[in-house]
N, C-alpha and C positions, 0 to 999 in steps of 0.2 A: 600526893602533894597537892594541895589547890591553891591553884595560880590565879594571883588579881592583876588586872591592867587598869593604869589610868590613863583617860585620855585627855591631852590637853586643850587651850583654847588658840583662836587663829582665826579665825572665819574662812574665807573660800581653804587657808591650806589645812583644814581639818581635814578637808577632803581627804589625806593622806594616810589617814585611820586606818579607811577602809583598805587602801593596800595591803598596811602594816596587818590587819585582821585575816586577811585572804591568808597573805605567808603565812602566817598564824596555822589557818585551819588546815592549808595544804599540807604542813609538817604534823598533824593530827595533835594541835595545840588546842585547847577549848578554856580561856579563862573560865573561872569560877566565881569572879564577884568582877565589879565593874562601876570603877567612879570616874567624873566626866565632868570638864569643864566648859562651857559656852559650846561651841560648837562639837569638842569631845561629848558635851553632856546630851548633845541632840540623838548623835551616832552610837555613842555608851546606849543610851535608853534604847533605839533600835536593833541592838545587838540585843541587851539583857530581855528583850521581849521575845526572842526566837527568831527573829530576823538574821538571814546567813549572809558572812562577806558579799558572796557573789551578787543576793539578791539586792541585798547596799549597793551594790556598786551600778546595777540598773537602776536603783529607784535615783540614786546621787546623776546620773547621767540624763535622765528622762524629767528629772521635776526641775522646772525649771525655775528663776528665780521671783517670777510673776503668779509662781503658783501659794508662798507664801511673805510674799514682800504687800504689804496692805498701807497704803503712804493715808494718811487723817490728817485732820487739823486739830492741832493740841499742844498747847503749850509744854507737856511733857515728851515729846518727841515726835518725828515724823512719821514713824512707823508703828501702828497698835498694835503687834503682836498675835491679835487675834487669830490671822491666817494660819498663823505658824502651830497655834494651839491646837487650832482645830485639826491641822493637817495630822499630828504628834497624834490627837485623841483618834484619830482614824486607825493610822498605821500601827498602834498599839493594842487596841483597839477598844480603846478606853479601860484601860485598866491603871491601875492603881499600882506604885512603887511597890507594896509589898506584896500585890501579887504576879509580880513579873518573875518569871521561871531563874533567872538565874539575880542574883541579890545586884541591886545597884543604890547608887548617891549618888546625888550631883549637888556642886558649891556653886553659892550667887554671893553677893556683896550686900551686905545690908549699910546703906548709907546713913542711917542714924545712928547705929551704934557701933559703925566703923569694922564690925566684926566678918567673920565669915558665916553665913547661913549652909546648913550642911540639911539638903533635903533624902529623909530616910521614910518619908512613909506621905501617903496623900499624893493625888495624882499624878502620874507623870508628866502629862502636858503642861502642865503648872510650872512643875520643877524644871521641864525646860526651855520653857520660855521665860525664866526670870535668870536662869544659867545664861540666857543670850542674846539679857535685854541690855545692848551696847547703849550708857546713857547717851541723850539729843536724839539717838535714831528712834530707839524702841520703846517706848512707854515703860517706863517701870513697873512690878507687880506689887501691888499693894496686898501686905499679906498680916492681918492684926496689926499691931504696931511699928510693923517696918515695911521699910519700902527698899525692896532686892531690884541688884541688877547684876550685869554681865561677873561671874566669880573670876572670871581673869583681873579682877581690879584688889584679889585676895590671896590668891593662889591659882597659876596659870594650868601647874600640873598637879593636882592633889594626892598626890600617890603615898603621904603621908596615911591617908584615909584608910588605906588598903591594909593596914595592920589591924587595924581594930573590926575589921571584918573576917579575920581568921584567915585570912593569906600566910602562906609558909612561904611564895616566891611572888616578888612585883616588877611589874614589866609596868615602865613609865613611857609614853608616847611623845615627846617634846616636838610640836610642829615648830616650835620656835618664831620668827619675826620674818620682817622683809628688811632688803638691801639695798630694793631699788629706790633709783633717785627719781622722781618724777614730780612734775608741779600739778598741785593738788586743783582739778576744775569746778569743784561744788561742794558745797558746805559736807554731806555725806563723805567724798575723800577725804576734804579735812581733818574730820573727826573720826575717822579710819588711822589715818597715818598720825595723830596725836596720838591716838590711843598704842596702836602699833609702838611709838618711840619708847609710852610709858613703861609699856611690858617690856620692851625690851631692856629697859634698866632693870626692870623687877624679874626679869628671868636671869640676871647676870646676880642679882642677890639671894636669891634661893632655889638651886640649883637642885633638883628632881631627885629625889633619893630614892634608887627601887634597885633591886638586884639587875636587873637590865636596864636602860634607857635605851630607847630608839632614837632616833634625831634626824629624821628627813631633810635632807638640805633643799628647804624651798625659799632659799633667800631670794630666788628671783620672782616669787609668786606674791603681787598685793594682794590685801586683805579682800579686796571688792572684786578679785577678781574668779567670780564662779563659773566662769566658761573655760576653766582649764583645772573640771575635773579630771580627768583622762589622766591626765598630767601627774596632777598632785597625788593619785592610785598609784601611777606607776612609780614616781620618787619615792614613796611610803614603801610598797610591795619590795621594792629594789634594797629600800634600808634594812629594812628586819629582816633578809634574807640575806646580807652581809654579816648584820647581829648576831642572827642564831648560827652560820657559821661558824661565829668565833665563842660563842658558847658551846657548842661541841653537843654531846650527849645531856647536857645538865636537863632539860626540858622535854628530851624529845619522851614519851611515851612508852 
């Protein structure tokens, strides 16, 4: 049977992947294909290159956000992306979507033609940094004709994807939204928790279709808040291990 997982977008509560991936491998689960939205699409790509939960879970703890946050001046955002490319093209190790060992996608937004961009081939770091280029922050990636940004402004969790990659069973990752009430200090929160409100209308309209969903309850975790990876592992780790409970035998091995 080969099992595809999607992972969705979130920003800091992606981090909850990596939990969900850990349970994964400790019940001797090993997806088979792998698509990935914004910050699913950063840790998707790190998975699909041979990179293991565990080792995810030191590099998410130990890299901090100074190691790919690069603030420029530019009328298209605050943040060039650059950092983040560069760091992807390292830890991949520069390799290319289609030669990463285990098959992956990742979805950005193309803002001119309203559509979804589904990246299947050409470098990774590419694919995902235009998967989580939040517009105002990140520079958008100018790619031929379009100009891609964050795919959670398309499809949050693309598990839709996962059939037409030859998946017989799809395990959907939903990090879902935040709860909390807080007043927003700089233009950065601001356009965190818009974006946050929008997804959350737009996850309440298309609703993750995969023979499993997972659903880390990280309502109390904002979007900017990356110093509680620990946290968002352990919520993750905790859900899918409820999940595959109640799934029983269907997955295990």
């Amino acid at each position: 049977m080969k099992i595809g997982i999607a992972l969705g977008g979130g920003a800091a509560r992606g981090y909850a992947h990596v939990g969900v991936l850990k349970a994964l491998e400790r019940h001797g689960i090993h997806p088979d294909c792998v698509v990935g939205c914004s910050m699913g699409a950063l840790l998707g790509a790190l998975y699909a290159s041979g990179i293991s939960a565990s080792r995810m879970e030191a590099l998410a703890i130990n890299v901090t956000p100074k190691r790919w946050m690069d603030l420029t001046i530019s009328r298209n955002g605050i943040m060039s992306g650059k950092k983040l490319e560069s760091m992807m093209t390292t830890l991949t190790g520069g390799r290319s979507i289609e030669e990463l060992p285990i098959p992956f996608e990742a979805i950005a937004a193309d803002v001119v033609s309203y559509e979804p961009y589904i990246f299947r081939e050409g470098p990774v770091s590419t694919a995902v940094r235009a998967s989580t280029a939040i517009p105002a922050v990140f520079e958008p990636v100018y790619l031929q004709d379009k100009i891609l940004v964050d795919g959670g402004f398309v499809d949050i969790v693309p598990a839709d994807l996962l059939a037409d990659m030859g998946a017989d069973f799809t395990i959907a990752v939903d990090v879902g939204f935040s709860s909390v009430t807080y007043k927003p200090t700089n233009v950065v929160e601001i356009l965190l928790l818009s974006i946050d409100t929008l997804q959350k209308q737009l996850n309440q309209l298309k609703i993750p279709k995969a023979d499993l969903v997972i659903k880390p309850d990280l309502r109390g975790i904002r979007p900017n808040q990356f110093d509680k990876v620990e946290d968002c592992i352990s919520i993750g780790e905790a859900a899918a291990e409820r999940m595959l409970s109640q799934a029983g035998n269907v997955l295990m091995p």
